[in-house]
Backbone as a printed PyTorch tensor [residue, N CA C, xyz], in Angstrom:
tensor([[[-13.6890,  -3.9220, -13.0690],
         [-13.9690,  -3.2260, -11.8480],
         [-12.9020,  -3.5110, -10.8000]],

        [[-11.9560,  -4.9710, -10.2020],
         [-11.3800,  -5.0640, -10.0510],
         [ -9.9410,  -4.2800, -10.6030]],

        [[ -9.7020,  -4.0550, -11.4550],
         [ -8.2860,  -3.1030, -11.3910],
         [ -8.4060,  -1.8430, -10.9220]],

        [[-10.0800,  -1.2780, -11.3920],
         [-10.1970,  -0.0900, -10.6500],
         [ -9.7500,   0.1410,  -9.3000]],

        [[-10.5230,  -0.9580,  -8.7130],
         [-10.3210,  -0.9950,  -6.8090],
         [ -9.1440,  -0.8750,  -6.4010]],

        [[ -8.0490,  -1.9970,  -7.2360],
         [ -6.7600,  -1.8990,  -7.0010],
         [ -5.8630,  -1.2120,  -6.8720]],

        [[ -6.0840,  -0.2930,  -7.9310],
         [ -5.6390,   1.2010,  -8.8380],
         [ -5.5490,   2.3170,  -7.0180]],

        [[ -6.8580,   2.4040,  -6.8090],
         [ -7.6010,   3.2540,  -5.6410],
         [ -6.3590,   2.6550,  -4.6520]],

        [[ -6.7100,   1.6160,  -3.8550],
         [ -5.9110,   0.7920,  -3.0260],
         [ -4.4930,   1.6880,  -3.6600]],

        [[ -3.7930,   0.6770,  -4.1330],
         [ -2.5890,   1.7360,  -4.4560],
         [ -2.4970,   2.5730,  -4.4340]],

        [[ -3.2630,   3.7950,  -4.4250],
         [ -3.0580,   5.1350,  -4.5730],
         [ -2.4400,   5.5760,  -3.1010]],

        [[ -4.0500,   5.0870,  -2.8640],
         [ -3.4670,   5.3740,  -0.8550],
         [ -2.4570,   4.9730,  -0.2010]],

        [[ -2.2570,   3.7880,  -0.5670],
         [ -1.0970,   3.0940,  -0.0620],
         [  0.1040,   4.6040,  -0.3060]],

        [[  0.3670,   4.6900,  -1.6290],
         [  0.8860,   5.8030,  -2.0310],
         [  1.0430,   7.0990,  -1.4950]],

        [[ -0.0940,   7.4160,  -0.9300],
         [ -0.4460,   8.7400,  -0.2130],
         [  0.1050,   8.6580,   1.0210]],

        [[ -0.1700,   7.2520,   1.7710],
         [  0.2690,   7.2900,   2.9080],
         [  1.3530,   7.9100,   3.6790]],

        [[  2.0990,   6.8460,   2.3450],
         [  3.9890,   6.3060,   2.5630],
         [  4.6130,   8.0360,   1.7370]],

        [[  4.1970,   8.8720,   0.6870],
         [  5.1090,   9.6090,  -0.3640],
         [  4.8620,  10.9460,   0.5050]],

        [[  4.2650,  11.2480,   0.8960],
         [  4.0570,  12.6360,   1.8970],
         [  4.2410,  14.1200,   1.0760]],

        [[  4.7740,  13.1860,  -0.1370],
         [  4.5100,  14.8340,  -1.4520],
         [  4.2800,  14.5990,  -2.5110]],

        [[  4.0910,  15.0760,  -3.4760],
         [  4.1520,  14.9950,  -4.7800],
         [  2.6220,  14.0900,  -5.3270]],

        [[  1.9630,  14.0560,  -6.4470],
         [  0.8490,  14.0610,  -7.0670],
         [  0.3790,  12.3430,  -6.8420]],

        [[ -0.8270,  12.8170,  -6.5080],
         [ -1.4440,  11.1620,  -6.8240],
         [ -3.0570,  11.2560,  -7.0550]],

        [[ -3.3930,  10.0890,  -7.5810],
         [ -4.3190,   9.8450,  -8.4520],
         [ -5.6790,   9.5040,  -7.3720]],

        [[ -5.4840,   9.4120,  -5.7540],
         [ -6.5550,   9.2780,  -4.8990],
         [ -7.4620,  10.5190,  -5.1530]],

        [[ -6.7420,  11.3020,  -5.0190],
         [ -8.3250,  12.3460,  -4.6850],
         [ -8.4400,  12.7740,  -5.6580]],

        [[ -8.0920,  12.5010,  -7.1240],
         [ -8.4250,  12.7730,  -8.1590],
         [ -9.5300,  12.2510,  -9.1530]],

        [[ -9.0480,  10.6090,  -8.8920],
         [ -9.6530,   9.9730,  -9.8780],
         [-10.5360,   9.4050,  -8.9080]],

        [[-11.6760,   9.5430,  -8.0920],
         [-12.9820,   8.9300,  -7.4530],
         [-13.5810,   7.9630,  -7.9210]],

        [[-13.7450,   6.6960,  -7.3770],
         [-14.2930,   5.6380,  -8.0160],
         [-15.9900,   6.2080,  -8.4130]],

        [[-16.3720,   6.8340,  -9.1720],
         [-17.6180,   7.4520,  -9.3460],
         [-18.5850,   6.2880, -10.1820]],

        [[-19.4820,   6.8100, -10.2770],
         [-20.2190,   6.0980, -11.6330],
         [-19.9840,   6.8980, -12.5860]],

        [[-19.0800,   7.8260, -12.9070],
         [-19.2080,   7.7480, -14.5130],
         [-18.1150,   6.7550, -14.9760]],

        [[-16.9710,   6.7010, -14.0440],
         [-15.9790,   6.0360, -14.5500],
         [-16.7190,   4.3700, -14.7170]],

        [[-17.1240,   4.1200, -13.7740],
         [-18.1770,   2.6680, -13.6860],
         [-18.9200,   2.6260, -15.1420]],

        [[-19.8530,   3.5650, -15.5770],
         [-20.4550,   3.0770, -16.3630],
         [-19.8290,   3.0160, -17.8720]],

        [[-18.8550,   4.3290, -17.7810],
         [-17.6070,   4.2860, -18.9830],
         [-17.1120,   2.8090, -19.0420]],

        [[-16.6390,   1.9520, -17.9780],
         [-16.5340,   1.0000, -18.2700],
         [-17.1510,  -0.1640, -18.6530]],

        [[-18.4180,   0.2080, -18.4920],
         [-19.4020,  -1.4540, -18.9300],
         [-19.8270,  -0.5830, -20.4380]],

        [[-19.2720,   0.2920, -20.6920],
         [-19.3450,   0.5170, -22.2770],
         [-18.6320,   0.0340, -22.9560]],

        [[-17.5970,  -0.4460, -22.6770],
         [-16.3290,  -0.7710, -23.2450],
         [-15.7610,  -2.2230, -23.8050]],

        [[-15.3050,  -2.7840, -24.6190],
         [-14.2640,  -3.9880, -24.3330],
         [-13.5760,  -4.0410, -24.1740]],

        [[-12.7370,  -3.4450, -23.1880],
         [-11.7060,  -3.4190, -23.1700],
         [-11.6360,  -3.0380, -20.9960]],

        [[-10.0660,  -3.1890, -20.4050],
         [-10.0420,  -2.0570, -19.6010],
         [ -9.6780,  -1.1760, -19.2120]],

        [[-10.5960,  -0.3320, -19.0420],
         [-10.0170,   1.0780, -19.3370],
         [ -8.6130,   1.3920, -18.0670]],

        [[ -7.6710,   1.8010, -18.3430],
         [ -6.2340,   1.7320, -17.6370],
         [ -6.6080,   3.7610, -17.0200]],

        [[ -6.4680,   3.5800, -15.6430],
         [ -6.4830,   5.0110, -14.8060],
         [ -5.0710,   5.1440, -14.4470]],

        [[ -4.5310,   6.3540, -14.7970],
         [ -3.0740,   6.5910, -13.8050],
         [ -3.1990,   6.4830, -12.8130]],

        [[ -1.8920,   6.0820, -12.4950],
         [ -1.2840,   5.9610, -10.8500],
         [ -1.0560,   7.7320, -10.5340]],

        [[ -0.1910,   8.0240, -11.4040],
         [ -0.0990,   9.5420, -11.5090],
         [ -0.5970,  10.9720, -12.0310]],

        [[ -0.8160,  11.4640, -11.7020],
         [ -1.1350,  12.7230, -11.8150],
         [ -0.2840,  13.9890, -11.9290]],

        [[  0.4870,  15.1900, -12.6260],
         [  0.8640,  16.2800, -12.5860],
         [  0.0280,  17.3110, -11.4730]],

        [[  1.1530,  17.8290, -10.5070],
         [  0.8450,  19.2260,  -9.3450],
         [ -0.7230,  19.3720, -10.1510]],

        [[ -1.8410,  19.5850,  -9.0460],
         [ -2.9420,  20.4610,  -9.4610],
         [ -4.0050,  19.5130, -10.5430]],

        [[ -3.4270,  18.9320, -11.2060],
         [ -4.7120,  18.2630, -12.2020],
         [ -5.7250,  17.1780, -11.4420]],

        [[ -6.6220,  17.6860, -11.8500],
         [ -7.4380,  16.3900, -11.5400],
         [ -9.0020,  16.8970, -12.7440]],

        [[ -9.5070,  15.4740, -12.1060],
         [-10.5130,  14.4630, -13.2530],
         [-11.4340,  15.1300, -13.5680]],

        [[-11.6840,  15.4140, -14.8430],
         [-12.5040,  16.3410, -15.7470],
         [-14.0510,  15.9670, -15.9630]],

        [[-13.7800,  14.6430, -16.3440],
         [-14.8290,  13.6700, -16.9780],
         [-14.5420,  12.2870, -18.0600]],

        [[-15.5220,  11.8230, -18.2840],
         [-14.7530,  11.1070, -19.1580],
         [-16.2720,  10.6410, -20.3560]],

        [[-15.7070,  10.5240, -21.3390],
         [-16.2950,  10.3880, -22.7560],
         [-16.0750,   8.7750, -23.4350]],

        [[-17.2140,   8.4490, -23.8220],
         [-16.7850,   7.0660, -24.5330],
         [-17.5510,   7.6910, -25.9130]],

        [[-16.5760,   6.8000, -27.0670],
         [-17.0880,   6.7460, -28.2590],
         [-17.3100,   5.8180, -28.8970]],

        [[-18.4740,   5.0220, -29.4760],
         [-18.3720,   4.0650, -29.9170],
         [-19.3250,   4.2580, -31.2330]],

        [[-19.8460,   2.9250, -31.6010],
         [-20.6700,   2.8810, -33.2920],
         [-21.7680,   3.3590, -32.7010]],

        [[-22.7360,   4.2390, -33.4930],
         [-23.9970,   4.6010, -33.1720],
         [-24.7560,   3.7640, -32.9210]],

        [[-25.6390,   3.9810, -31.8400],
         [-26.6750,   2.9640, -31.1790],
         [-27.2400,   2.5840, -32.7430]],

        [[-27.8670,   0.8920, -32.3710],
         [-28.7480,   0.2140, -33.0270],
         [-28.2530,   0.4500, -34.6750]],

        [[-26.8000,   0.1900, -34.6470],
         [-25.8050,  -0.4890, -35.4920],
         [-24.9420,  -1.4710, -35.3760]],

        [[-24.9130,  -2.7510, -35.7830],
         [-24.3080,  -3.8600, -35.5210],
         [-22.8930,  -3.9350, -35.9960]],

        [[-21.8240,  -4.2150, -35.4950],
         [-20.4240,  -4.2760, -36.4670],
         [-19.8190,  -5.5570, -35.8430]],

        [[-19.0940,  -6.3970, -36.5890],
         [-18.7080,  -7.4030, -36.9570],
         [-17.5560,  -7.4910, -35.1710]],

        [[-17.0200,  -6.3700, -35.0560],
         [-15.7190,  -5.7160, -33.9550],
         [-16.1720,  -4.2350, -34.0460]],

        [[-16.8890,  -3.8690, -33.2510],
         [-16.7540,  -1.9030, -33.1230],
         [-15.6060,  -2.0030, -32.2300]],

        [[-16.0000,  -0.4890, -32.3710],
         [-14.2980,  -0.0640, -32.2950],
         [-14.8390,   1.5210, -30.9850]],

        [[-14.2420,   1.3070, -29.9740],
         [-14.6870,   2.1250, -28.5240],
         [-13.1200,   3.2370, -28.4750]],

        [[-13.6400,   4.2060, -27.4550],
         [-12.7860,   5.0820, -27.5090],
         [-12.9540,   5.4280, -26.0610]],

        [[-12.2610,   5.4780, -24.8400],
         [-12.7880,   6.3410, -23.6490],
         [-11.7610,   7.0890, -23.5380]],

        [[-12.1670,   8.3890, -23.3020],
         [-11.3910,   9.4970, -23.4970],
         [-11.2350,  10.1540, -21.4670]],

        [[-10.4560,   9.9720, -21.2180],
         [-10.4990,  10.8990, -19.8780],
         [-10.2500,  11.8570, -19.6040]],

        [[-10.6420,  12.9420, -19.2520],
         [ -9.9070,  14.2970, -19.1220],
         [-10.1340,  14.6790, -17.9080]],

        [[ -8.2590,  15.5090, -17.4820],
         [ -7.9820,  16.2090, -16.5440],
         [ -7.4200,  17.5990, -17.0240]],

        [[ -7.3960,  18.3150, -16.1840],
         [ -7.6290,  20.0400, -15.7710],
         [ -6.8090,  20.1530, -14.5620]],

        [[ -6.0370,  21.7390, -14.7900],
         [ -5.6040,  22.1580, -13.3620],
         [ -6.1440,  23.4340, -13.6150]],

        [[ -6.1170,  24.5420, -12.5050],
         [ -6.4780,  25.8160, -12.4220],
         [ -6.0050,  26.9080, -13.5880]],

        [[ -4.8390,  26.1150, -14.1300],
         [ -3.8640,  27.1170, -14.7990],
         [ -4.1370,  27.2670, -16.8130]],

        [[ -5.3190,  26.4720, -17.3840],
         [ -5.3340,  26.4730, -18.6030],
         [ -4.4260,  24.8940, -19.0030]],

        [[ -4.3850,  24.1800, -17.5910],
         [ -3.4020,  23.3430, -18.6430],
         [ -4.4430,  22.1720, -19.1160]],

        [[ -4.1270,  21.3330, -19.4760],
         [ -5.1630,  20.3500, -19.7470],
         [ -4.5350,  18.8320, -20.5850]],

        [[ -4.6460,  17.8230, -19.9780],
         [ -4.7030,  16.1520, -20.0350],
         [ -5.4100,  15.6820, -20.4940]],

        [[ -5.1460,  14.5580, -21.7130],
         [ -6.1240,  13.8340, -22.4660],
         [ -5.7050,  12.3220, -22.3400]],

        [[ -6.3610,  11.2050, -22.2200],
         [ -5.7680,   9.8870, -22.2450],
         [ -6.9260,   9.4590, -23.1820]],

        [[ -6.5180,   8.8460, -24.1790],
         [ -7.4570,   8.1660, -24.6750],
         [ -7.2120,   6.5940, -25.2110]],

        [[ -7.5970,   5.9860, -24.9520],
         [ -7.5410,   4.7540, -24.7800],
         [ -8.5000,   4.0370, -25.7840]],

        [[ -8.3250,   2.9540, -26.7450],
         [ -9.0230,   2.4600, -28.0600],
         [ -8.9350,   1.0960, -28.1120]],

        [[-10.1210,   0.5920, -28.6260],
         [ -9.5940,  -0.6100, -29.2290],
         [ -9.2710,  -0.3960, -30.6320]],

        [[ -9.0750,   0.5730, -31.1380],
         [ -8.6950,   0.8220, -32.4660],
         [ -7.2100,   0.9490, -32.7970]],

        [[ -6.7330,   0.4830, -34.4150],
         [ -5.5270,   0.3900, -34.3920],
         [ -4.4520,   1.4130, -34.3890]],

        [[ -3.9400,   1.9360, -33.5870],
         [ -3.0470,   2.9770, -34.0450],
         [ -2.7000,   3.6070, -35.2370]],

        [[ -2.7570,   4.7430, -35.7570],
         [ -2.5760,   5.0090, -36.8320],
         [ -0.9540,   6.2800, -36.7390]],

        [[  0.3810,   6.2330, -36.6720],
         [  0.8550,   7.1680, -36.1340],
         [  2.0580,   7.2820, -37.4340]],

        [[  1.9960,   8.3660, -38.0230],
         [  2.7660,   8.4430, -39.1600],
         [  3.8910,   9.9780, -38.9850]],

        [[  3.6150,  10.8260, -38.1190],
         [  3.8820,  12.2620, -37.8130],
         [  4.5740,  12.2740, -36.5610]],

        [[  4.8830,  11.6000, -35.9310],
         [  5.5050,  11.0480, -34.6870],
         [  7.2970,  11.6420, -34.5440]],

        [[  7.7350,  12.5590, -33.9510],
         [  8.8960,  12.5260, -34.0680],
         [ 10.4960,  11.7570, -33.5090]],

        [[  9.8070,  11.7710, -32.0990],
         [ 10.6910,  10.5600, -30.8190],
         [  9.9880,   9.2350, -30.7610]],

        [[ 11.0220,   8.7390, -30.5360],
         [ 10.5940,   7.6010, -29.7980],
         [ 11.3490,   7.2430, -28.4240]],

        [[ 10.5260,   7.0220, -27.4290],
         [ 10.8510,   7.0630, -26.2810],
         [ 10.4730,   5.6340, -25.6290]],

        [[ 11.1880,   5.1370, -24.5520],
         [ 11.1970,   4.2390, -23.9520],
         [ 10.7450,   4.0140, -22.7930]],

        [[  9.3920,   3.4820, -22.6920],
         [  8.1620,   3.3980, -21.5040],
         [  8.5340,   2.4650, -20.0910]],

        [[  8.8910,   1.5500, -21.1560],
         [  9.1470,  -0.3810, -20.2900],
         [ 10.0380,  -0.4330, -21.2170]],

        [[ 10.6610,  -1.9310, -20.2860],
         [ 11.7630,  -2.8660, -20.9770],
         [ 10.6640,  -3.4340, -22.5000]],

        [[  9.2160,  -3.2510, -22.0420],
         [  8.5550,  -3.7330, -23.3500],
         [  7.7260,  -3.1790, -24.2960]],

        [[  7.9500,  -1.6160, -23.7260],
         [  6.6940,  -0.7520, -24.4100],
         [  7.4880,   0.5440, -24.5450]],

        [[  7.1870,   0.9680, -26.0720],
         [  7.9290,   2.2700, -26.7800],
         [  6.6400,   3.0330, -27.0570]],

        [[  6.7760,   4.1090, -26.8560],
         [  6.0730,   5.9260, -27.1760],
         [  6.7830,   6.2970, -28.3530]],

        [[  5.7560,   6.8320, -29.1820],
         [  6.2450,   8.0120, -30.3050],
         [  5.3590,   9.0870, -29.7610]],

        [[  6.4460,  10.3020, -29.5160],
         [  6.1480,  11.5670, -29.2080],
         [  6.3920,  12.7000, -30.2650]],

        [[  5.1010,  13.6350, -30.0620],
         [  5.0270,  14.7210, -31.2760],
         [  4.7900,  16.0700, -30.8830]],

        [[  5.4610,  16.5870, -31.0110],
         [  4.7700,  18.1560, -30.8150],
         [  4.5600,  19.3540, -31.6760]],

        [[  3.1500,  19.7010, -31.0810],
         [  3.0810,  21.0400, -32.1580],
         [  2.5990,  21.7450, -31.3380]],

        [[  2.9160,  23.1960, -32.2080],
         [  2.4600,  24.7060, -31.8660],
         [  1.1280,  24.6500, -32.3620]],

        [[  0.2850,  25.6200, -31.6780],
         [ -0.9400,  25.6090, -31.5440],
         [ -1.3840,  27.2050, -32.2110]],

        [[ -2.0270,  27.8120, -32.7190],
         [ -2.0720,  29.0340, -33.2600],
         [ -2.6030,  29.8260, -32.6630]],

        [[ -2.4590,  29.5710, -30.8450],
         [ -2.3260,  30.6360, -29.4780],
         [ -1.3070,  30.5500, -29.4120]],

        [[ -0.3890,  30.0720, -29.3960],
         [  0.7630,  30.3850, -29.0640],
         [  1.3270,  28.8250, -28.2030]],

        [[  0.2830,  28.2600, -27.6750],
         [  0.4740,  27.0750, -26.5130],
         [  1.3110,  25.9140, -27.1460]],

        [[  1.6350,  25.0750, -26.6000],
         [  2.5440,  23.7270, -27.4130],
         [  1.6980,  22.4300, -26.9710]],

        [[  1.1470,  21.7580, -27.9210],
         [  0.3260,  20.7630, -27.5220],
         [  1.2890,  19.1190, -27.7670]],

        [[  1.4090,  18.3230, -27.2990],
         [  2.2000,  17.3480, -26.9430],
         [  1.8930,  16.4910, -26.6100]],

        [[  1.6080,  14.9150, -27.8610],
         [  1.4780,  13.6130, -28.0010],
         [  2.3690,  12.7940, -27.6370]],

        [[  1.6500,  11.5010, -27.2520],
         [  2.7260,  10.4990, -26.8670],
         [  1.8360,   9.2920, -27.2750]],

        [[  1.8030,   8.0280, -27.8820],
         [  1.0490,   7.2130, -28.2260],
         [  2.0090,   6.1950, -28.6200]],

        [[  1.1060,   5.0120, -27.6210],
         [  1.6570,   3.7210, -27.5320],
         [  0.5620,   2.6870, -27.3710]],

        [[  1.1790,   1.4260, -27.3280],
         [ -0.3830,   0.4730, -27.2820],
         [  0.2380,  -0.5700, -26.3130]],

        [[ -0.7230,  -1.1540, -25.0490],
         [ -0.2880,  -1.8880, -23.8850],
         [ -1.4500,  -2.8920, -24.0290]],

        [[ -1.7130,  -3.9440, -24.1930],
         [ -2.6550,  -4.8840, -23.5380],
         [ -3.7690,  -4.9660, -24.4980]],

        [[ -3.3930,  -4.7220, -26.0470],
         [ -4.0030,  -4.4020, -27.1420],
         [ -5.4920,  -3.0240, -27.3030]],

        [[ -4.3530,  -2.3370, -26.7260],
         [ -5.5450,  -0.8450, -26.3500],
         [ -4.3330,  -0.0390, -26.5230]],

        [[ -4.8830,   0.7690, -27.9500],
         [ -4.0500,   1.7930, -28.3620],
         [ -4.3060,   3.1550, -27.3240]],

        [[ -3.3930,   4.2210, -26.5270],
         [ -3.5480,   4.6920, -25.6730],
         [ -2.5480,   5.9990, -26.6930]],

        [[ -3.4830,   7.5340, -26.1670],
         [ -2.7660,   8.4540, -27.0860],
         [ -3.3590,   9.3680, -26.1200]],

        [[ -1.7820,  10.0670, -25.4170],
         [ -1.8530,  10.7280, -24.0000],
         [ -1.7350,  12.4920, -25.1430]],

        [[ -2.6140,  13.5000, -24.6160],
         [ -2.3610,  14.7860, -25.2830],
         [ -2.6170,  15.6100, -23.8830]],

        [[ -1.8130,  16.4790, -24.3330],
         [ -1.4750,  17.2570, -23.1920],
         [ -0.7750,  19.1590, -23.4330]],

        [[ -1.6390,  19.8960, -23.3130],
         [ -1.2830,  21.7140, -23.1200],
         [ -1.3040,  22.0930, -21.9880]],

        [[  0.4090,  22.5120, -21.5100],
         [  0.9090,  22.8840, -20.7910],
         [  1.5330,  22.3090, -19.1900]],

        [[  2.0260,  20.9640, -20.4450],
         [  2.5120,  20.2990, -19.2340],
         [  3.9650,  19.9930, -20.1570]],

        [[  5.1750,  19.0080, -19.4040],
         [  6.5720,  19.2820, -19.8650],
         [  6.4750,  17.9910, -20.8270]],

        [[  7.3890,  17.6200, -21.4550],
         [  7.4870,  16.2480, -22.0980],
         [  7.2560,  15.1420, -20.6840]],

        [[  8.1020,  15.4510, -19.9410],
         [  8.9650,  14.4210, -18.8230],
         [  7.5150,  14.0190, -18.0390]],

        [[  6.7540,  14.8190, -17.5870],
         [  5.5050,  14.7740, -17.0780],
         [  4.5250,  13.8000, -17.8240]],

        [[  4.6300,  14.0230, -19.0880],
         [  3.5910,  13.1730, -19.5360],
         [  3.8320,  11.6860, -19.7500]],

        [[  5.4760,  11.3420, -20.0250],
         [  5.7380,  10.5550, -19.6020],
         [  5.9690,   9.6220, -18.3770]],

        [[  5.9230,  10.7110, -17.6010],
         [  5.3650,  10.3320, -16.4900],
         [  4.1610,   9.3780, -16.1660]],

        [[  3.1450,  10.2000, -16.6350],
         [  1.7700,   9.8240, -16.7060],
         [  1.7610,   8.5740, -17.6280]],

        [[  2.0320,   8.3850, -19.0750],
         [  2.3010,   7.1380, -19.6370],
         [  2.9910,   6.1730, -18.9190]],

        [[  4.0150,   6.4860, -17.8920],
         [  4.5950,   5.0860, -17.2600],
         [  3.4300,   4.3990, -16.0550]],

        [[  2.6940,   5.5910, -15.5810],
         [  1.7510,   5.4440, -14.3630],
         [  0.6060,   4.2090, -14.9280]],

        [[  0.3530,   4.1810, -16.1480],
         [ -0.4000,   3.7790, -16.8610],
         [ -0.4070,   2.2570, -16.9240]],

        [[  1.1320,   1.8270, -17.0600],
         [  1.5940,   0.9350, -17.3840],
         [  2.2130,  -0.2090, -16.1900]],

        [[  1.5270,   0.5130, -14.9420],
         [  1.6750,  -0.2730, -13.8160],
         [  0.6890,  -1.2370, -13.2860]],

        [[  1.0340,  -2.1050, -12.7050],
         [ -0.0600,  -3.2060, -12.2490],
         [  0.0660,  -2.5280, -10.8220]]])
């Protein structure tokens, strides 16, 4: 709950001082769903700093082992989604599960300590849908994204990766 607050704090700070360009205050609302998404979890769940023109916070989804099944380590999923007016649409999903990434074409450079493999495919509308998946703080994180640029989403993956 603490990084959340922090996250917020920063934002504004952000808003204050940048006088343009996208941020994650009036997007991402400290709500209770994000609250209770998190006491679902083991993990914590990481909110961008950034945001792309126009998107903001959809909802957010956790997945875990079906109630009143015991596992040795389950394995959680919180999925966040953002939306802009235009059809485009943002996925972050965040795991304690192990990466599985075999189809990956780039590899791109996040941090001095953290690498992205990025993938893209055509979609059979016509749209280009566009992966990026990396793992920070032992939480595999797999950003998907229609109709936003490469550079943007990397964007959003570096936002991720800020204290």
């Amino acid at each position: 709950m603490r990084h959340l607050r922090v996250i917020g704090i920063c934002c504004l700070i952000t808003l204050m001082f940048s006088g343009c360009g996208s941020s994650v205050a009036s997007s991402l609302p400290d709500n209770d769903e994000i609250k209770a998404a998190q006491d679902e979890v083991p993990f914590t769940i990481i909110l961008p700093t950034y945001l792309p023109d126009g998107y903001t916070f959809s909802g957010i989804e956790v997945m875990g082992p079906p109630p009143g099944i015991e596992q040795a380590n389950p394995k959680y999923t919180a999925l966040l989604s953002f939306s802009d007016d235009d059809e485009g649409h943002l996925e972050i999903a965040e795991s304690n599960l192990q990466l599985q990434i075999s189809d990956y074409t780039d590899v791109i450079e996040l941090s001095d300590t953290t690498t992205a493999q990025f993938n893209v495919q055509e979609l059979s509308d016509g749209r280009t849908r566009r992966e990026l998946a990396f793992a920070s703080n032992d939480v595999g994180i797999i950003i998907t994204a229609v109709g936003l640029a490469k550079s943007e989403i990397v964007t959003v993956a570096r936002s991720l990766l800020e204290d």
